[in-house]
C-alpha positions, 0 to 999 in steps of 0.5 A: 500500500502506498505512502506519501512521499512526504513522510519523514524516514520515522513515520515510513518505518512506523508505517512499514512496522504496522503493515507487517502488525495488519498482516499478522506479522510478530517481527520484521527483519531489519533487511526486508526494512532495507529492501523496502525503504532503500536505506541502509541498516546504520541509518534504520538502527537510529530510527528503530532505537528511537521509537524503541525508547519512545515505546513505539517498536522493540526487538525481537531479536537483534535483526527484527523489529515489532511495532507495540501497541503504543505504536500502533495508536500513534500511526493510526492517530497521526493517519501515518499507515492508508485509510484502509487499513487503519479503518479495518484494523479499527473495525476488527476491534470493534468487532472483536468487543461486540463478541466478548460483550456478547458473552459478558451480557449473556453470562454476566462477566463470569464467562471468558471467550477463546481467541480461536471462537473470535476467529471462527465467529469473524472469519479473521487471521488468528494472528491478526486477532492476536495482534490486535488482542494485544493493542486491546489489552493495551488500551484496557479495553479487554483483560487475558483470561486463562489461556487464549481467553479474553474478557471485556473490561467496563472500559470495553464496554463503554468504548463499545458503546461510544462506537455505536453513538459515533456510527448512529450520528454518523448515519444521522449526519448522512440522512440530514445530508440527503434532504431537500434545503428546506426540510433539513434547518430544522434537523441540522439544529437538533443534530448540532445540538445532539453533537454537543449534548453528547460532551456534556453541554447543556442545550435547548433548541428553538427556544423563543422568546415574544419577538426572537427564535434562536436555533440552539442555546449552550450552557455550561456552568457560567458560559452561555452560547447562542447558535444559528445553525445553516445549511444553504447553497451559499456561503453566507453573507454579512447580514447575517452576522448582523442579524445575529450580533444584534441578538447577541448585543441585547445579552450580556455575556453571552457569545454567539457561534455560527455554524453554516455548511456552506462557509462564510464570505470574506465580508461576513468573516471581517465584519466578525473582526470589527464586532469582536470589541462587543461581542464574540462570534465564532465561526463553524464550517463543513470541515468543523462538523464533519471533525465533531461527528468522525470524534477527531475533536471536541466541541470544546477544544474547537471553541478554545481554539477559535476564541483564542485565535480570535482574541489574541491574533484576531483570526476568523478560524473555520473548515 
């Protein structure tokens, strides 16, 4: 499987180390490193002790190296090996603790699995289940039981549960996109404010008051965010940003978020730079969601991040 040509000589050996981790591979000789990355052995001795002290690989003998489980999270975190693979590596152990829970609900955790039931029920390499056993134990998701036996730990299960609300807002996003524009507004806010439910924000949507709607109110503590959610063909003006600033001017302390799948112009993107001294706007766009529905980030980390940028650089940041 290809590889960018931009990686560093570190990231092309992390990702030669997962392939052979995706095959079922327990080692990699150093030779067949050479061979494949063209370079030659002092040079990947260098690299390999490096990521040996960063607990990314280790030897297995004193010409064969491993990728560690740690290793294996780095490259699939950092995207350093393709999608593919990473994405079926990532199902395989998904698939893997939906059978374990399946015993745990049925026997009430007394009951272990056998690493060769996992193989049959997932028509799957025994040693790629291994291999992927050991990055599950890793993450304290499942804990070894007798001889080739596993059990799901309470992390497991909630790690479980975590995949099936990502897959379930994933489908949703996809059934909002496949609407016609004007039966999906209304959707679009109950979805965003869903995405920020699910990270323990407090939301209410269209709320009204005698003489204002808003799509969705945030609250947290003592912070408060109005939101105006759009999904239209174009990009959005100005006049938007006003109609909502005068919203937000009438409430002190409140800041305003909008989100709009179809960007913003670079009027609308410097009249949120002049309204910065009285009330703040922070900016979301398509790359914005999408990044909130994948669970690459939080809600709360892409606030932070605006708003500092905002306040410190005044930079309108949004994808």
């Amino acid at each position: 499987m290809a590889v960018s040509n931009s990686l560093s000589f570190r990231d092309k050996v992390l990702n030669e180390l997962y392939i052979a981790f995706s095959k079922g591979e327990k080692q990699v000789p150093i030779q067949d490193l050479c061979n494949t990355l063209e370079q030659n052995e002092d040079e990947l001795y260098k690299v390999l002790n490096e990521l040996r002290k960063e607990d990314l690989s280790s030897a297995i003998t004193n010409d064969s190296y491993r990728i560690l489980p740690m290793g294996v999270i780095f490259v699939e975190t950092n995207k350093l090996a393709s999608e593919l693979l990473i994405s079926e590596n990532r199902n395989l152990r998904i698939e893997m603790l939906n059978e374990l829970a399946v015993i745990h609900e049925k026997y009430g955790g007394s009951q272990s699995l056998h690493v060769q039931n996992m193989v049959d029920s997932l028509k799957a390499d025994v040693y790629i289940i291994l291999n992927n056993a050991d990055v599950l134990e890793y993450l304290q998701f499942v804990t070894p039981f007798l001889i080739g036996d596993l059990k799901i730990t309470k992390n497991g299960l909630l790690e479980l549960q975590r995949s099936k609300d990502k897959e379930e807002l994933s489908l949703g996003f996809k059934q909002i996109s496949s609407m016609k524009p004007h039966s999906r507004g209304r959707e679009f806010q109950n979805f965003f404010a869903k995405l920020a439910s699910r990270e323990g924000w407090k939301v209410e949507v269209s709320t009204k008051t005698s003489n204002e709607e808003f799509d969705v109110v945030l609250y947290r503590d003592h912070e408060f965010f109005l939101v105006e959610c759009k999904w239209e063909g174009k990009p959005i003006e100005t006049l938007v940003i006003r109609d909502f600033f005068a919203k937000l001017d009438l409430r002190e302390g409140v800041k305003g978020i909008i989100v709009s799948m179809s960007g913003f112009t670079s009027g609308s993107l410097e009249d949120v730079k002049d309204r910065m001294g009285k009330r703040i706007i922070l900016l979301f766009g398509p790359n914005d969601v999408n990044s909130l529905v994948d669970g690459n980030k939080k809600l709360e980390d892409l606030i932070n991040e605006k708003h500092t940028q905002l306040i410190i650089k005044k930079n309108v940041l949004f994808s």
